[in-house]
N, CA, C and O atoms as CSV, one atom per row, in Angstrom:
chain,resi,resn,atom,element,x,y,z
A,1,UNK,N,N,34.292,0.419,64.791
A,1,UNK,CA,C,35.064,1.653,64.771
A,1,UNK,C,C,36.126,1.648,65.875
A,1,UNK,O,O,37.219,2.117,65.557
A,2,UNK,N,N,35.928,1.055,67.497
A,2,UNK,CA,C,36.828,1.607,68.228
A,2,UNK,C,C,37.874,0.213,68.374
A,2,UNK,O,O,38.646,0.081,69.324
A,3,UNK,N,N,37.730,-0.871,67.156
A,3,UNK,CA,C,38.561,-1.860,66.539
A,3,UNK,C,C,39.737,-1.028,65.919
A,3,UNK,O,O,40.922,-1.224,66.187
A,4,UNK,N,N,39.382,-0.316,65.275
A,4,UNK,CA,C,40.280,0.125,64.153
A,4,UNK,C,C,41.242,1.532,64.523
A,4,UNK,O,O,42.274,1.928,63.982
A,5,UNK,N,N,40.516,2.058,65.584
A,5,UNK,CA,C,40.573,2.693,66.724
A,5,UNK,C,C,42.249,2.189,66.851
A,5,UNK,O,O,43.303,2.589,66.356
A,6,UNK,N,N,41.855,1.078,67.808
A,6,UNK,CA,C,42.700,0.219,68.980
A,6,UNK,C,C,44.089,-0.138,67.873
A,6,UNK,O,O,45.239,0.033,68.278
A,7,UNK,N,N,43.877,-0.514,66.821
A,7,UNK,CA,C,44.525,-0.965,65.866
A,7,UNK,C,C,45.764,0.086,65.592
A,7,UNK,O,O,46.969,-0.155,65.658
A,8,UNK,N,N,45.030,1.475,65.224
A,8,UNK,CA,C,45.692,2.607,64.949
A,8,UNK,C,C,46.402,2.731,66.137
A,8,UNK,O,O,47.629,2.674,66.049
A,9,UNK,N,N,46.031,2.846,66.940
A,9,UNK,CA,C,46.611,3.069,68.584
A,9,UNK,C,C,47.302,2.493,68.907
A,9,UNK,O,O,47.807,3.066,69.873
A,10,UNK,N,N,47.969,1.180,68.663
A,10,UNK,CA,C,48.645,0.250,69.127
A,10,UNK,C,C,50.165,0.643,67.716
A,10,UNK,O,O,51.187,1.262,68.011
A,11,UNK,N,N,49.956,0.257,66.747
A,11,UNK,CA,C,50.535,0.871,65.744
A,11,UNK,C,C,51.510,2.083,66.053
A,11,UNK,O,O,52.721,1.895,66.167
A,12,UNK,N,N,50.994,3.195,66.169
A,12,UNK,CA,C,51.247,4.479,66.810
A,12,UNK,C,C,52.329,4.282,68.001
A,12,UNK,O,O,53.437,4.816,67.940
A,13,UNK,N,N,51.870,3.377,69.219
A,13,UNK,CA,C,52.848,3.415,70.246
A,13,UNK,C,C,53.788,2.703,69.660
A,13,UNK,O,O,54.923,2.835,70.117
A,14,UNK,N,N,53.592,1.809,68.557
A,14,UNK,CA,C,55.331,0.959,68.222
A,14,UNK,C,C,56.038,2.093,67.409
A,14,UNK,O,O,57.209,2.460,67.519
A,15,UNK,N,N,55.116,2.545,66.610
A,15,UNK,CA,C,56.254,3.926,65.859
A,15,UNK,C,C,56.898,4.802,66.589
A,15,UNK,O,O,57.950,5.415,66.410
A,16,UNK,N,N,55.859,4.772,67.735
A,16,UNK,CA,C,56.605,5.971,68.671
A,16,UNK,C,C,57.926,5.224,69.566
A,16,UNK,O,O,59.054,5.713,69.511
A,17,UNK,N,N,57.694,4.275,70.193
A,17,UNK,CA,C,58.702,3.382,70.723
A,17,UNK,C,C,59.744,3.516,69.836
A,17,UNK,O,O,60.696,4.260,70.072
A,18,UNK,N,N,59.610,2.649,68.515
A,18,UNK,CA,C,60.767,2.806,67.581
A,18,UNK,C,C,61.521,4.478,67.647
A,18,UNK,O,O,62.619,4.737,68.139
A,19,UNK,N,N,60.885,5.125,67.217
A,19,UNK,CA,C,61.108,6.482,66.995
A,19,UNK,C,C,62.305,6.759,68.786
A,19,UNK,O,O,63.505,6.510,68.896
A,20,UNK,N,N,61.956,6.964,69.181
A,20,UNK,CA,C,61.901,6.645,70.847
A,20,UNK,C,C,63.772,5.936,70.775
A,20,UNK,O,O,64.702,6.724,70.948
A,21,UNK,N,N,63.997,4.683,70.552
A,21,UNK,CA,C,64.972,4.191,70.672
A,21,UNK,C,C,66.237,4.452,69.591
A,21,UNK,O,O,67.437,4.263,69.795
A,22,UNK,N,N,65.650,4.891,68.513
A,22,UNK,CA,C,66.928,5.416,67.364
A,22,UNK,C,C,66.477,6.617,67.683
A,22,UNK,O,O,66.589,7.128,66.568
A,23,UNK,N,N,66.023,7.517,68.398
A,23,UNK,CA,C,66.822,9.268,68.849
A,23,UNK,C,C,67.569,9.117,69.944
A,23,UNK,O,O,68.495,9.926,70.011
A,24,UNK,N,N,67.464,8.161,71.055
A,24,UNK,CA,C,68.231,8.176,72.065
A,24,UNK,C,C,69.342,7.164,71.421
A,24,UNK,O,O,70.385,7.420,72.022
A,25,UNK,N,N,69.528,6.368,70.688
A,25,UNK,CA,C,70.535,5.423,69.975
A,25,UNK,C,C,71.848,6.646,69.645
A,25,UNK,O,O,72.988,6.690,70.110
A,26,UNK,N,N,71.176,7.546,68.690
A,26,UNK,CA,C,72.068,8.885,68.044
A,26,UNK,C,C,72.378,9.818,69.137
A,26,UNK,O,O,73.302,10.572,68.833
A,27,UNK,N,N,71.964,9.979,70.152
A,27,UNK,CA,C,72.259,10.521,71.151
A,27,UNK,C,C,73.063,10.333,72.158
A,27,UNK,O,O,73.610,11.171,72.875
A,28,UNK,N,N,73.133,8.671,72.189
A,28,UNK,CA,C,74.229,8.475,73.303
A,28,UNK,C,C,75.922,8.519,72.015
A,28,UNK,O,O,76.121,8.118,70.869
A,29,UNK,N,N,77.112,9.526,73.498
A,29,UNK,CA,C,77.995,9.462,73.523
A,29,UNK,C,C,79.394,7.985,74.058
A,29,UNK,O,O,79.753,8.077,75.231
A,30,UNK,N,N,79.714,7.406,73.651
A,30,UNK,CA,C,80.358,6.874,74.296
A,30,UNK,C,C,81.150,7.140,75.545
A,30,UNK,O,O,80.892,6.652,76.645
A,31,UNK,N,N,82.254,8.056,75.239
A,31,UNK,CA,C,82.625,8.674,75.680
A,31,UNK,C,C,82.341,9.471,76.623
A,31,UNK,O,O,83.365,9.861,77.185
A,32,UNK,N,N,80.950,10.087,77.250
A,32,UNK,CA,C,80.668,10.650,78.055
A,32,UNK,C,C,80.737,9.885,78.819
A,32,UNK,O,O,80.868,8.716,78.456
A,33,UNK,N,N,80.657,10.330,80.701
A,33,UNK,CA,C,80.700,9.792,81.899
A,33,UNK,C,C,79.408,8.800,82.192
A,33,UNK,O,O,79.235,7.675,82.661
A,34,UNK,N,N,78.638,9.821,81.668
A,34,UNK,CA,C,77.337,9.052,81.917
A,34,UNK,C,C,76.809,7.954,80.950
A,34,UNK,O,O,75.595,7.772,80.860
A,35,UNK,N,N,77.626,7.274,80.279
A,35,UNK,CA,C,77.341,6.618,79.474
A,35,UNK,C,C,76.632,5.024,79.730
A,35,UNK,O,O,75.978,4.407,78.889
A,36,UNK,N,N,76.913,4.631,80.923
A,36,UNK,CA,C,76.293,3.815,81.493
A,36,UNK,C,C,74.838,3.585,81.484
A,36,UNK,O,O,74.073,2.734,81.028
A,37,UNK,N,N,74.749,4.709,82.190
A,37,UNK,CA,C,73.130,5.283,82.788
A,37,UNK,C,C,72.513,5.047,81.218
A,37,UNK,O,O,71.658,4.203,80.952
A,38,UNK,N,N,73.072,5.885,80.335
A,38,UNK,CA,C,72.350,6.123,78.949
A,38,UNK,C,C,71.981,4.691,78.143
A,38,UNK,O,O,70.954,4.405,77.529
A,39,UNK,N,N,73.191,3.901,78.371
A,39,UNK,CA,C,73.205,2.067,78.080
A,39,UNK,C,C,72.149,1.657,78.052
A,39,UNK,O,O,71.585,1.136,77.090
A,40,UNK,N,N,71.545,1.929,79.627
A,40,UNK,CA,C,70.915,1.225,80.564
A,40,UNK,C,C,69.473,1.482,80.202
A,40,UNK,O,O,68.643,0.602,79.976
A,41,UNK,N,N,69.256,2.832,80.170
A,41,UNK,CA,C,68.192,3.404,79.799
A,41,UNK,C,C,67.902,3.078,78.219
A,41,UNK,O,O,66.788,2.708,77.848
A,42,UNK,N,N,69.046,3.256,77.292
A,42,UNK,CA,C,68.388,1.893,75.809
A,42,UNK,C,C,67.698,1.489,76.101
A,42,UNK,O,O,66.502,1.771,76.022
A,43,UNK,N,N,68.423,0.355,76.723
A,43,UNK,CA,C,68.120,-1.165,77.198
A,43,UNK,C,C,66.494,-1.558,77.514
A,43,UNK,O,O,65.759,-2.313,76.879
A,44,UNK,N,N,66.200,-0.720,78.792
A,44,UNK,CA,C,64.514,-0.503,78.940
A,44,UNK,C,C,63.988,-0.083,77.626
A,44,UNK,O,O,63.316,-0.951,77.070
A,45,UNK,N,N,64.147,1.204,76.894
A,45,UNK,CA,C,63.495,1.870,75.766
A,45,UNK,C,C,63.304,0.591,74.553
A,45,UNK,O,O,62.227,0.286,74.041
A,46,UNK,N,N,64.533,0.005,74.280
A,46,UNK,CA,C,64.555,-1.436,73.072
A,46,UNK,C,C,63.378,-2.391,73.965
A,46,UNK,O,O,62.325,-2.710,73.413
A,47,UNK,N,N,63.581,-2.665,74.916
A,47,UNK,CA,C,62.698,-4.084,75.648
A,47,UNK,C,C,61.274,-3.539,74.869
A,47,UNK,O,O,60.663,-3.878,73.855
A,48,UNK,N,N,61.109,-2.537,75.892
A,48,UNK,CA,C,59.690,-1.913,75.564
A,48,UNK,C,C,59.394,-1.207,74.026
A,48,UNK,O,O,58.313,-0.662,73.804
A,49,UNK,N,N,60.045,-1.252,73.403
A,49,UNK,CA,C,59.934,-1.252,71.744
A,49,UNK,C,C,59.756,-2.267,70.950
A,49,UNK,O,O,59.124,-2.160,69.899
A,50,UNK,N,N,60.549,-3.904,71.556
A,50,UNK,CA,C,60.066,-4.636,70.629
A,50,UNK,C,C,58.642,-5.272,71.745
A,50,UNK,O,O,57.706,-5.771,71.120
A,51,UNK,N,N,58.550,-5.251,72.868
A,51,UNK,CA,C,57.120,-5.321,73.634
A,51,UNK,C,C,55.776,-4.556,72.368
A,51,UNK,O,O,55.155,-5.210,71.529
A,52,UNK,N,N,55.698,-3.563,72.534
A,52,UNK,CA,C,54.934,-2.671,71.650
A,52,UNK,C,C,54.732,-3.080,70.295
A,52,UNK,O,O,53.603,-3.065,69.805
A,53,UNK,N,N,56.191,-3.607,69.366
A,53,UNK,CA,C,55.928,-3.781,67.816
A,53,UNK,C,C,55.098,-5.122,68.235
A,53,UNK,O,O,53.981,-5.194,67.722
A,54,UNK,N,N,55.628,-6.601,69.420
A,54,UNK,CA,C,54.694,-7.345,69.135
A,54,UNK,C,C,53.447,-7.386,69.067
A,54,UNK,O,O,52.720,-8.094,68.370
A,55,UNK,N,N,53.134,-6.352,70.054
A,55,UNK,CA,C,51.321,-6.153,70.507
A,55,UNK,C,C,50.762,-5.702,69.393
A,55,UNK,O,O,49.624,-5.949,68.993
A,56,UNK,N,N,51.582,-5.028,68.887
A,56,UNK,CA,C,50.784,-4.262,67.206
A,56,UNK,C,C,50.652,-5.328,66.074
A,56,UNK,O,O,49.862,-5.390,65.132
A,57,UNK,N,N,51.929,-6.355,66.556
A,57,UNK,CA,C,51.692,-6.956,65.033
A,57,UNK,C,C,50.938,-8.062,65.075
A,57,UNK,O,O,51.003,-8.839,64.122
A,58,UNK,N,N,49.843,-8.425,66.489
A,58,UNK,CA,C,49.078,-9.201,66.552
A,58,UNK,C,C,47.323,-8.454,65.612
A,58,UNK,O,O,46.523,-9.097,64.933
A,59,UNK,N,N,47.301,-7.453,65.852
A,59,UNK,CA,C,46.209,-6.945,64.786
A,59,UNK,C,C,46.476,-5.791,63.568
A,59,UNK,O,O,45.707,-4.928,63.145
A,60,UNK,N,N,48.191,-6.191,63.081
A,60,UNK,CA,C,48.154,-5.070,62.100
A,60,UNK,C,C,47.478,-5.593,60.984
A,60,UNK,O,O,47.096,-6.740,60.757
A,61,UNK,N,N,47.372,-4.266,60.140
A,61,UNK,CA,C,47.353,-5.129,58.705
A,61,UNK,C,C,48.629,-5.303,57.976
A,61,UNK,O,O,49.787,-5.085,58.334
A,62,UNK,N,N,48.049,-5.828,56.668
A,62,UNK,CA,C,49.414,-6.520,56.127
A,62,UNK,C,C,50.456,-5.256,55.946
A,62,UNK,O,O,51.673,-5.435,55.998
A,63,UNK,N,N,49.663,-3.524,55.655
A,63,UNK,CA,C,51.241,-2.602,55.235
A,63,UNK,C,C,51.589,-2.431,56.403
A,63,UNK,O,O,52.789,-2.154,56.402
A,64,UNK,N,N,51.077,-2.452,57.662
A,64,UNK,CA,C,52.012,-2.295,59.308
A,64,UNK,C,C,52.537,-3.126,59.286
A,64,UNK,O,O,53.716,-3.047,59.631
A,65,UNK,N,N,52.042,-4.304,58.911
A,65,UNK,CA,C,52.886,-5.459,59.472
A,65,UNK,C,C,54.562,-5.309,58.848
A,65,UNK,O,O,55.522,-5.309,59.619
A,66,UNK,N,N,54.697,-5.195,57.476
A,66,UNK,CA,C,56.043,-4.832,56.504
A,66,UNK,C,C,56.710,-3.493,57.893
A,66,UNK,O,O,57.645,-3.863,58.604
A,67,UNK,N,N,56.108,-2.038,58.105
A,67,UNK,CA,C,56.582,-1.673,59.184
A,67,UNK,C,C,57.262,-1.662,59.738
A,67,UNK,O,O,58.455,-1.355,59.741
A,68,UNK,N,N,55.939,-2.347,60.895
A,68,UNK,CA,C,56.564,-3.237,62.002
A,68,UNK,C,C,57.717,-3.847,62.104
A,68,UNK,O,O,58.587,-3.603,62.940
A,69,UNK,N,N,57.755,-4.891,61.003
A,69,UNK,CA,C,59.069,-5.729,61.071
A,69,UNK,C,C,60.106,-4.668,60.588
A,69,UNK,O,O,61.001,-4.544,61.424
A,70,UNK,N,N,60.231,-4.040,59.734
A,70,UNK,CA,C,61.098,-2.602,59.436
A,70,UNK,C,C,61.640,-2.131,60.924
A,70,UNK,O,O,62.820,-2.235,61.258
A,71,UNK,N,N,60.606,-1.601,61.755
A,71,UNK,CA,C,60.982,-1.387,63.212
A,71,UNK,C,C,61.950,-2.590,63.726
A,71,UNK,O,O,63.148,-2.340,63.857
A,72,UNK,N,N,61.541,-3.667,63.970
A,72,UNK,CA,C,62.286,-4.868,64.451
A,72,UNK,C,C,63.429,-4.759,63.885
A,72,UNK,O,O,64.338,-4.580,64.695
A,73,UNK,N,N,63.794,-4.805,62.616
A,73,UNK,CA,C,64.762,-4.816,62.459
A,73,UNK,C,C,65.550,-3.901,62.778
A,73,UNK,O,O,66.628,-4.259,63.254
A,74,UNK,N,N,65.317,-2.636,62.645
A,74,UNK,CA,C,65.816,-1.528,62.673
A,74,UNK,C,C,66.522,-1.189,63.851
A,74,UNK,O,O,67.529,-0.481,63.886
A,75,UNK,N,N,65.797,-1.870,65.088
A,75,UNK,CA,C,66.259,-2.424,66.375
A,75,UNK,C,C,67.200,-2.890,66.861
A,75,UNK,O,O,68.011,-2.443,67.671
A,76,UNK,N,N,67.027,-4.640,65.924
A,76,UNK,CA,C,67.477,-5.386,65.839
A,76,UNK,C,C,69.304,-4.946,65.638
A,76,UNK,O,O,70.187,-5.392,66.371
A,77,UNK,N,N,69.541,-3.943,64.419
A,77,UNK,CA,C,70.669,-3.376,63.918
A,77,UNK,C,C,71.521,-2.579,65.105
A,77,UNK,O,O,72.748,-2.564,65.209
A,78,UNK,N,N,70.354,-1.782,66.154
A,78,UNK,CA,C,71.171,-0.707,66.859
A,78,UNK,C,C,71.602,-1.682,67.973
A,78,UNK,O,O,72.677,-1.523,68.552
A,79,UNK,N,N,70.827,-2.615,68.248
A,79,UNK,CA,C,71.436,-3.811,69.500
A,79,UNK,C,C,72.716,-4.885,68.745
A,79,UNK,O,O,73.526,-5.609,69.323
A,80,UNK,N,N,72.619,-4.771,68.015
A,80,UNK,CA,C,74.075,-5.355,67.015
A,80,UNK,C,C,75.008,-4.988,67.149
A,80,UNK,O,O,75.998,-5.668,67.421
A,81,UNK,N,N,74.964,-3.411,66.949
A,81,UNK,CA,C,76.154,-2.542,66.894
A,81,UNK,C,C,76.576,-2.380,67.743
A,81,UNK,O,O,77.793,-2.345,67.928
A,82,UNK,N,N,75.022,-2.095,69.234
A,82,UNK,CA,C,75.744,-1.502,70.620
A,82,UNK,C,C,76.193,-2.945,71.339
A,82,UNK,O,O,76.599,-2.874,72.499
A,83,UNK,N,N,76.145,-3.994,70.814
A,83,UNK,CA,C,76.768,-5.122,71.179
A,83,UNK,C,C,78.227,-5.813,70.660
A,83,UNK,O,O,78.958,-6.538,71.334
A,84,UNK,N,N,78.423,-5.391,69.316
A,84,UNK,CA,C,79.343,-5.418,69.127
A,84,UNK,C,C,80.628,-4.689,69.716
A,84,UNK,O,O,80.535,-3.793,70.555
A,85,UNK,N,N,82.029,-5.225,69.122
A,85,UNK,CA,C,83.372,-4.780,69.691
A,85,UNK,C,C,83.612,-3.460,68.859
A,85,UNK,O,O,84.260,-2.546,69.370
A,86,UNK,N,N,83.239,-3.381,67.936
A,86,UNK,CA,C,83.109,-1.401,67.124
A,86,UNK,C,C,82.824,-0.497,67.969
A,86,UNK,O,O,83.377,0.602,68.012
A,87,UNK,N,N,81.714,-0.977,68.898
A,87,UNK,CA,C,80.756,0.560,68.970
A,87,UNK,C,C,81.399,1.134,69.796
A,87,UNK,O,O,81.075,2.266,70.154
């Protein structure tokens, strides 16, 4: 039980991580002053988001795992953009 527990729990913090990095993604302004700070602070929030999806996807099951990688990518897209010459 406190397997499946741990499982759920681990799961949970990558959704929340994810969740976590595309509200502050939609939130930062370019244009504002503080836009740096906000960069920066991504930056930690993504590290520690794809940190989290890996730890989960060492005991998900197979529908987290689809997820998971959903998260990764999803990631993957907002560090694209905020890396690219567009954003």
């Amino acid at each position: 039980m406190q397997d499946k527990q741990d499982k759920r729990r681990t799961f949970q913090e990558a959704q929340q991580s994810h969740q976590q990095v595309t509200d502050l993604y939609s939130s930062i302004e370019k244009t504002a002053p503080n836009y740096g700070t906000e960069l920066k602070h991504m930056k930690q929030e993504v590290n520690e988001a794809f940190q989290q999806i890996q730890s989960a996807l060492v005991t998900a099951s197979e529908h987290q795992r689809e997820q998971l990688k959903q998260f990764e990518q999803d990631i993957q897209a907002i560090v694209n953009e905020v890396n690219s010459d567009d954003y």
